[in-house]
PyMOL Python script that loads the backbone (N, CA, C, O; Angstrom):
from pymol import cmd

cmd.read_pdbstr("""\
ATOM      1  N   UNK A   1     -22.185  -1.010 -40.199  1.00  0.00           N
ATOM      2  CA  UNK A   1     -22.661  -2.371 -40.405  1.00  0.00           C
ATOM      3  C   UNK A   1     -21.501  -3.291 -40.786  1.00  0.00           C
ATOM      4  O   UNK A   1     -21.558  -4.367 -40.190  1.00  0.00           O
ATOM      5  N   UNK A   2     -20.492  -3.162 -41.593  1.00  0.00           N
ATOM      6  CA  UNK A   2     -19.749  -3.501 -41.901  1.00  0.00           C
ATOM      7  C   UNK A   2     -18.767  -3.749 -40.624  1.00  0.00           C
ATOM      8  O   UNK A   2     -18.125  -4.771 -40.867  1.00  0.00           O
ATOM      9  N   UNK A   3     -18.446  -3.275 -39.512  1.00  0.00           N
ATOM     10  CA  UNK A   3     -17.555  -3.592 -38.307  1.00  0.00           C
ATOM     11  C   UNK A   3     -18.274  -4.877 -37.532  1.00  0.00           C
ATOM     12  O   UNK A   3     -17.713  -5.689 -36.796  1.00  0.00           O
ATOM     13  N   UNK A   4     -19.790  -4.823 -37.939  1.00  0.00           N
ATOM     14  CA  UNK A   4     -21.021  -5.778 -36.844  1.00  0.00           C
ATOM     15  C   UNK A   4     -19.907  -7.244 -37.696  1.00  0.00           C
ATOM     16  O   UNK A   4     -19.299  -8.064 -37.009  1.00  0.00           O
ATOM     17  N   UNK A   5     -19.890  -7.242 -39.071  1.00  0.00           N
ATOM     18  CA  UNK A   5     -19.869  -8.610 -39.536  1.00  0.00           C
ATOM     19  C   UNK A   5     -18.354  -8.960 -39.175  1.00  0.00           C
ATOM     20  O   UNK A   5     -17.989  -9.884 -38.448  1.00  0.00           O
ATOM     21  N   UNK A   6     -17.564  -8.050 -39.818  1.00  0.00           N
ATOM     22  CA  UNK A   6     -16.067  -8.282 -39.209  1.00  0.00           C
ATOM     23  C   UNK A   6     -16.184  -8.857 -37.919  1.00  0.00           C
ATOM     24  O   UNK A   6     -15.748 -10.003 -37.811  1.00  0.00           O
ATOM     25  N   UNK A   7     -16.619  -8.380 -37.029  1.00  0.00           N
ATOM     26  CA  UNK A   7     -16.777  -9.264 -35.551  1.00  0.00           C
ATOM     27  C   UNK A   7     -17.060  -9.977 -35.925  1.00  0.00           C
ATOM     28  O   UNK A   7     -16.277 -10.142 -36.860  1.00  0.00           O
ATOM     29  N   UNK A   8     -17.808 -10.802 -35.939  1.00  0.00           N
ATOM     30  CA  UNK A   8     -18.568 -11.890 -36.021  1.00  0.00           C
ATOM     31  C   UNK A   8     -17.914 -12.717 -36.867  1.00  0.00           C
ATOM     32  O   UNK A   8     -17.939 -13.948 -36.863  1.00  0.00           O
ATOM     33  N   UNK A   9     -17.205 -11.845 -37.743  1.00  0.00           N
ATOM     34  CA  UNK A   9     -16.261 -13.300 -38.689  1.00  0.00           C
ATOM     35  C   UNK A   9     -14.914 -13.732 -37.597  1.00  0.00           C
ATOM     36  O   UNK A   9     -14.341 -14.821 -37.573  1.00  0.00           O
ATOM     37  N   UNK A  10     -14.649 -12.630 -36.804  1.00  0.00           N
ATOM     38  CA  UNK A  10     -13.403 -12.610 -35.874  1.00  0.00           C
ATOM     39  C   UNK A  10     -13.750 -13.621 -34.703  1.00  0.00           C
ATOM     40  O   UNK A  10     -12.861 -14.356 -34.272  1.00  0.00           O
ATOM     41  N   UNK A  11     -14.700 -13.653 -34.318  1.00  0.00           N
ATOM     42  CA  UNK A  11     -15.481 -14.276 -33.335  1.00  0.00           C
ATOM     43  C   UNK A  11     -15.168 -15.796 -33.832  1.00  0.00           C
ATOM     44  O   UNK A  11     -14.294 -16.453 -33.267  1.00  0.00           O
ATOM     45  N   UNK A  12     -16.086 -16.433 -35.147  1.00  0.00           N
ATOM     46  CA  UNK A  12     -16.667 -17.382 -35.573  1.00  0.00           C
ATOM     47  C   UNK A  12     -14.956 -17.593 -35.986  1.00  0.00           C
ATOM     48  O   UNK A  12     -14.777 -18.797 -36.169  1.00  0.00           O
ATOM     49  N   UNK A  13     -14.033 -17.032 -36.130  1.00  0.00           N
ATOM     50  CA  UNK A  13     -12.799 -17.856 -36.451  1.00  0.00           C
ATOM     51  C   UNK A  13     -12.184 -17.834 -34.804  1.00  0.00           C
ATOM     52  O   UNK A  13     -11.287 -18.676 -34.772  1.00  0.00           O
ATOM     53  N   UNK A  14     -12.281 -17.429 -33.958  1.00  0.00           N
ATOM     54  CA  UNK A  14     -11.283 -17.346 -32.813  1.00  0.00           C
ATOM     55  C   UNK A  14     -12.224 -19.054 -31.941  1.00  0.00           C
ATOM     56  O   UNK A  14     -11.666 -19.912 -31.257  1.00  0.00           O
ATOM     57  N   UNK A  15     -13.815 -18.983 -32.367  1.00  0.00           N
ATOM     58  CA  UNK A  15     -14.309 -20.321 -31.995  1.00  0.00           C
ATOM     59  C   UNK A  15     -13.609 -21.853 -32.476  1.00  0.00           C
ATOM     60  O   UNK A  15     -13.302 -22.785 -31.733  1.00  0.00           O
ATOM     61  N   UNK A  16     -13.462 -21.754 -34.114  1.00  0.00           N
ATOM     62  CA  UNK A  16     -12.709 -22.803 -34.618  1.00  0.00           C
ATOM     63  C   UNK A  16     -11.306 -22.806 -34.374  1.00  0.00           C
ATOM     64  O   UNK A  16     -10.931 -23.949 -34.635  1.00  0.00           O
ATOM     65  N   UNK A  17     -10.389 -22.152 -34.026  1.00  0.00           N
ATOM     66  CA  UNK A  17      -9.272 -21.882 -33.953  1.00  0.00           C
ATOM     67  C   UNK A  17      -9.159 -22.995 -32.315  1.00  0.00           C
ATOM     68  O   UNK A  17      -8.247 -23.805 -32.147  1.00  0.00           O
ATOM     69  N   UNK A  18     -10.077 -22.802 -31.492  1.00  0.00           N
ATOM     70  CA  UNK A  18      -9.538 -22.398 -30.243  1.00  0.00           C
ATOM     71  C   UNK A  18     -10.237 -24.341 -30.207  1.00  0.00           C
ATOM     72  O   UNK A  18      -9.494 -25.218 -29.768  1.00  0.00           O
ATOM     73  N   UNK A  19     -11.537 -24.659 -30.674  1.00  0.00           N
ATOM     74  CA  UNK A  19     -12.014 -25.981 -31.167  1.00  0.00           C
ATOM     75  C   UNK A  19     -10.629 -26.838 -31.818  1.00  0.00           C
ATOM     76  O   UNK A  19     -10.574 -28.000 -31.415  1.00  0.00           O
ATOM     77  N   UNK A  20      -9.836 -26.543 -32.489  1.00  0.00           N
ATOM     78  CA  UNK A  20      -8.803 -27.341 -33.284  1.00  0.00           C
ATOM     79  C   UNK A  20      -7.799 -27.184 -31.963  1.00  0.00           C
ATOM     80  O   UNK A  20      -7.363 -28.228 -31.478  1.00  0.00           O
ATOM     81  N   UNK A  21      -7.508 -26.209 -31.507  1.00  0.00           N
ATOM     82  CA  UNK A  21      -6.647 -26.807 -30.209  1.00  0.00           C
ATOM     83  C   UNK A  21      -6.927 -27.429 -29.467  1.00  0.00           C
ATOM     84  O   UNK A  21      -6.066 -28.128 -28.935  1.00  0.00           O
ATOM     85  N   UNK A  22      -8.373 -27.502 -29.020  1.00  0.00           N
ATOM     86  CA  UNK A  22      -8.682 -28.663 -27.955  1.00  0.00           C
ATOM     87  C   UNK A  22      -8.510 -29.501 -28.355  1.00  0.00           C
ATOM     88  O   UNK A  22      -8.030 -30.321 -27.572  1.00  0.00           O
ATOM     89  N   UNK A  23      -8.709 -29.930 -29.635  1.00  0.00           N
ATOM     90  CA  UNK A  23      -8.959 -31.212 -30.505  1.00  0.00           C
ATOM     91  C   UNK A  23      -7.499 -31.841 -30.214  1.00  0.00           C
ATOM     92  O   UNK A  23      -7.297 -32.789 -29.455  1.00  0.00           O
ATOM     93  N   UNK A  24      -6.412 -31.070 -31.034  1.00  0.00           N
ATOM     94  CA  UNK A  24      -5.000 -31.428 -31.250  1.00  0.00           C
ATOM     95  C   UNK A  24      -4.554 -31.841 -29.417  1.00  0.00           C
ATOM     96  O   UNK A  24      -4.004 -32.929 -29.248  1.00  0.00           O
ATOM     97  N   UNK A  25      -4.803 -30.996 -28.225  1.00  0.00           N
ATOM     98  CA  UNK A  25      -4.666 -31.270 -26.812  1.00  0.00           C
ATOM     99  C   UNK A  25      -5.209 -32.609 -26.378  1.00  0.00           C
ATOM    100  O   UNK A  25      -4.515 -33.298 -25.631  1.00  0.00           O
ATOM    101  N   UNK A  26      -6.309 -33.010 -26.752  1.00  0.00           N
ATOM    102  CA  UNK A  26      -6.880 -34.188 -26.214  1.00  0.00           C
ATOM    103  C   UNK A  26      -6.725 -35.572 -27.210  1.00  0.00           C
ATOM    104  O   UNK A  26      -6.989 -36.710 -26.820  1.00  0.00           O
ATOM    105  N   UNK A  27      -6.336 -35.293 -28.310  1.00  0.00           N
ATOM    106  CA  UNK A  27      -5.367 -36.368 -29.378  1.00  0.00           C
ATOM    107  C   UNK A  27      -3.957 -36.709 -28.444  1.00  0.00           C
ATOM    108  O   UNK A  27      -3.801 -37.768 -27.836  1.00  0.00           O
ATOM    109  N   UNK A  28      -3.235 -35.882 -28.462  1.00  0.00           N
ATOM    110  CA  UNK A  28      -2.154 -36.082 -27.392  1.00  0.00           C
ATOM    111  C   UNK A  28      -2.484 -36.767 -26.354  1.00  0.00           C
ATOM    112  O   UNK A  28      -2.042 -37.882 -26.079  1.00  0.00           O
ATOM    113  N   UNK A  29      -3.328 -36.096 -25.683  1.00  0.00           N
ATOM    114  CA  UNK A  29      -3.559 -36.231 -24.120  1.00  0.00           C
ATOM    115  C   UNK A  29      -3.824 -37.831 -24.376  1.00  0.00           C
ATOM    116  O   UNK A  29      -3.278 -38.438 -23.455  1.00  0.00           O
ATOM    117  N   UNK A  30      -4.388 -38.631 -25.183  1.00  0.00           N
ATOM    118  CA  UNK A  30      -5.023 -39.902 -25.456  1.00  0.00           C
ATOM    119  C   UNK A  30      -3.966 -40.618 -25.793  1.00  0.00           C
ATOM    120  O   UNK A  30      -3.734 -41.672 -25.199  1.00  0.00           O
ATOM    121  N   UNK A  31      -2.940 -40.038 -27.069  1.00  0.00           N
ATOM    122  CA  UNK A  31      -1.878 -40.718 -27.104  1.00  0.00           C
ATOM    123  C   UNK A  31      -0.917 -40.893 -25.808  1.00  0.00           C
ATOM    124  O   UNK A  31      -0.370 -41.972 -25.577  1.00  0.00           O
ATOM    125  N   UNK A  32      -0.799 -40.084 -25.220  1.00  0.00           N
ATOM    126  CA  UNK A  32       0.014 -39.966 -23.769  1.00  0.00           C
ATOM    127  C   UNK A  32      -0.635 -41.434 -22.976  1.00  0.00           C
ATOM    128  O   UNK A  32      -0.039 -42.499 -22.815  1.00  0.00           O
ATOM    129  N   UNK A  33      -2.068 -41.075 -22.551  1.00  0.00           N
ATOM    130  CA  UNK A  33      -2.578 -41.820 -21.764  1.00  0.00           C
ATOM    131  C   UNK A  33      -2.596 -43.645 -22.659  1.00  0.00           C
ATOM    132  O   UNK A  33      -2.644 -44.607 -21.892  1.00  0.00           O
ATOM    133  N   UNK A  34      -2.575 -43.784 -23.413  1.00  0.00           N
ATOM    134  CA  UNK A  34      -2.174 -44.847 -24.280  1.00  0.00           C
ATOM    135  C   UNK A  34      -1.043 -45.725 -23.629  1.00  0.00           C
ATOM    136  O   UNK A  34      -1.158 -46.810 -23.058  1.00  0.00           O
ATOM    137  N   UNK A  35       0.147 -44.925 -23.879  1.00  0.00           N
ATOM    138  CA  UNK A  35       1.067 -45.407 -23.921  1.00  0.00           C
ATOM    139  C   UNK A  35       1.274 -45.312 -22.408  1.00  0.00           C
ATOM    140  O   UNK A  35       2.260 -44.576 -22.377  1.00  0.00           O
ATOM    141  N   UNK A  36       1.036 -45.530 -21.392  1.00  0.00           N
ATOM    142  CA  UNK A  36       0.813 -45.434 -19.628  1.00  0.00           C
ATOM    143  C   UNK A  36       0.080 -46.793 -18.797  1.00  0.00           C
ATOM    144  O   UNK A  36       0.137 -47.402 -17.728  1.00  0.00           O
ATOM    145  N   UNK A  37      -0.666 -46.782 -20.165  1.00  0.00           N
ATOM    146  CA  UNK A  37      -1.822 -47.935 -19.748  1.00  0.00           C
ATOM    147  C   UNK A  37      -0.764 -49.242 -19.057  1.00  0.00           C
ATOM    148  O   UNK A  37       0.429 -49.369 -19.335  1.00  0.00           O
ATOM    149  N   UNK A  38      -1.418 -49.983 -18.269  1.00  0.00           N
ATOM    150  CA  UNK A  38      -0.598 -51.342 -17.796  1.00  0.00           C
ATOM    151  C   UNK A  38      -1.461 -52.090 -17.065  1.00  0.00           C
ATOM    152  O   UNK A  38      -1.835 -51.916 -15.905  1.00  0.00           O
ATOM    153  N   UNK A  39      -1.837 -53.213 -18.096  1.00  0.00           N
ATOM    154  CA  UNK A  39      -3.036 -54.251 -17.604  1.00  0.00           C
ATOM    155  C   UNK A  39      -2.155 -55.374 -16.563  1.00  0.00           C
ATOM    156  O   UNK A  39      -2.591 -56.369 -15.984  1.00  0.00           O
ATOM    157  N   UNK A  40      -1.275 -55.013 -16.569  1.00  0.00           N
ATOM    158  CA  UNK A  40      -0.900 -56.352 -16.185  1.00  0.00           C
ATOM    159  C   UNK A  40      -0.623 -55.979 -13.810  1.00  0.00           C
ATOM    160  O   UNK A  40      -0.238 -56.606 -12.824  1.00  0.00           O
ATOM    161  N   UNK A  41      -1.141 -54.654 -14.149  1.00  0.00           N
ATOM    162  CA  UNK A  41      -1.487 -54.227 -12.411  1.00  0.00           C
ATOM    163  C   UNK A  41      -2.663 -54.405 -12.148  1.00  0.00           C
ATOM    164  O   UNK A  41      -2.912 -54.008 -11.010  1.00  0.00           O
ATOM    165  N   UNK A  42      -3.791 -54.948 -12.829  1.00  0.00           N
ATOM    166  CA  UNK A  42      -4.913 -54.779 -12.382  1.00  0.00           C
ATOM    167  C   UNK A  42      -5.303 -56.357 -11.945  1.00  0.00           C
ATOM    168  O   UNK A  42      -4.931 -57.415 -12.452  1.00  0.00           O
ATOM    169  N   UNK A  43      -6.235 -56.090 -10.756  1.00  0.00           N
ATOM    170  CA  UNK A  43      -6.693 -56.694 -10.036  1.00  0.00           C
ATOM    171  C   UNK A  43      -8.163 -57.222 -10.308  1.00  0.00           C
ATOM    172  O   UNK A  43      -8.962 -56.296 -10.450  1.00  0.00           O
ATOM    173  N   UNK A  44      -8.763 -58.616 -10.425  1.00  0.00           N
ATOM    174  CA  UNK A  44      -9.752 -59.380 -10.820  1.00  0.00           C
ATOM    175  C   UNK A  44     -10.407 -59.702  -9.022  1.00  0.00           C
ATOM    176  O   UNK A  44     -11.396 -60.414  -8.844  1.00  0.00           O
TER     177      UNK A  44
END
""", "prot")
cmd.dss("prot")
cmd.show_as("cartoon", "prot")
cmd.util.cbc("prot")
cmd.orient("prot")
């Protein structure tokens, strides 16, 4: 019983782990795309 929970704690941390990298990837990815932006090509 004791190996069932270890999983499951291994699990429930490899979920948040892997959640905070997307997070930190798409912070970037936003700052990147930020600084790219250029209103002054767009067409009315």
């Amino acid at each position: 019983m004791d190996t069932v929970a270890t999983v499951i704690v291994w699990l429930y941390g490899l979920g948040i782990a892997a959640a905070l990298v997307l997070l930190i990837y798409l912070i970037f990815k936003r700052i990147k795309d930020k600084k790219s932006e250029n209103f002054e090509d767009r067409e009315n």
